[in-house]
C-alpha positions as CSV (number, residue, x, y, z in Angstrom):
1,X,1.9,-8.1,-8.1
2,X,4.6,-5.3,-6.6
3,X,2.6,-3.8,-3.4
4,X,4.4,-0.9,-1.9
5,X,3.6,1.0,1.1
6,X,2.1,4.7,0.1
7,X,3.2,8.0,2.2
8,X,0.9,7.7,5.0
9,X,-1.3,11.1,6.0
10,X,-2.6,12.3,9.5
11,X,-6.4,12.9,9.7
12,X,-7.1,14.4,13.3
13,X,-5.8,11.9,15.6
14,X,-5.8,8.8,12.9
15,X,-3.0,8.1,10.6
16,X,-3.9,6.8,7.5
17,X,-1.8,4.3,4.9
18,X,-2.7,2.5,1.9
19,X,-1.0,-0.1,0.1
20,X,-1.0,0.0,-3.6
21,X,-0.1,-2.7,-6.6
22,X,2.5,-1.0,-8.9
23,X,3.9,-2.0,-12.2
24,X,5.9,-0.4,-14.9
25,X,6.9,-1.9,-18.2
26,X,9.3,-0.8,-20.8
27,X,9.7,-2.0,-24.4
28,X,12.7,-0.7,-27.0
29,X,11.8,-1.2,-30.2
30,X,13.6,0.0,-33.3
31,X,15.9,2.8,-31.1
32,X,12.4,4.3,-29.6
33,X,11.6,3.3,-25.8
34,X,7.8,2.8,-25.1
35,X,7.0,2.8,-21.2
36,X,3.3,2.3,-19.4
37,X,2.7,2.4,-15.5
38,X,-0.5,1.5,-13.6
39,X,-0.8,2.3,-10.0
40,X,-4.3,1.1,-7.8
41,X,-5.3,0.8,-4.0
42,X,-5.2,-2.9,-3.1
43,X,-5.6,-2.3,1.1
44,X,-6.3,0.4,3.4
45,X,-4.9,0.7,6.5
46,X,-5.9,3.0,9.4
47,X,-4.2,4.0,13.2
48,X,-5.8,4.9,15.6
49,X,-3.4,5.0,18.9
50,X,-2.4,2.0,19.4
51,X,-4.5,0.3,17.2
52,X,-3.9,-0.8,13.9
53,X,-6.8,-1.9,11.2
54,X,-6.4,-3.2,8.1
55,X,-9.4,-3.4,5.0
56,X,-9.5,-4.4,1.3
57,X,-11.2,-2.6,-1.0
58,X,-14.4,-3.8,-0.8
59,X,-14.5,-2.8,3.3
60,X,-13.7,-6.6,4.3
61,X,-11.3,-6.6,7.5
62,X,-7.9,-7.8,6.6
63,X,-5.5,-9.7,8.9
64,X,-2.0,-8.9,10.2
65,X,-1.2,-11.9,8.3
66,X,-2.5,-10.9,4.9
67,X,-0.8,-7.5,5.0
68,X,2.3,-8.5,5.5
69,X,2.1,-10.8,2.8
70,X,1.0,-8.4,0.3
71,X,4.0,-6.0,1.6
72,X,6.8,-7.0,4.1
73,X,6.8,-4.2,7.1
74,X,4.3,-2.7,6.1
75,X,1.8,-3.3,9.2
76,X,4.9,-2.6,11.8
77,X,6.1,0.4,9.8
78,X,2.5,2.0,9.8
79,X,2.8,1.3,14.2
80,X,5.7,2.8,14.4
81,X,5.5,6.0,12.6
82,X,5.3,8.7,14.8
């Protein structure tokens, strides 16, 4: 699994960020390239001030801890955007 950190967006005084699973696989074959990409939601995570909360999918609260397994950063990088 490749999580990344999506553009976050501003919705009235909350900042929103999700984290999604990405993959892309090429195959050349005979001089012709083949390529497929898949791109899904895998967390949520929501600002509000100076508080930070994280949710799967499903609506289950996620920790600090599991974000920043799934992606490096990601839970200080979604604090500190302005």
């Amino acid at each position: 699994m490749t999580v990344s950190l999506d553009q976050m967006i501003n919705v009235g005084p909350s900042r929103i960020a999700v984290l999604s699973d990405r993959a892309v696989k090429v195959i050349h074959s005979n001089g012709i390239v083949f390529f497929t990409g898949r791109k899904h939601p895998v967390a949520v995570l929501i600002r509000q001030g100076a508080a930070l909360n994280a949710f799967g999918l499903e609506g289950n609260p996620m920790t600090r801890e599991h974000v920043e397994n799934l992606c490096p950063g990601a839970w200080r990088t979604v604090l500190d955007a302005g």
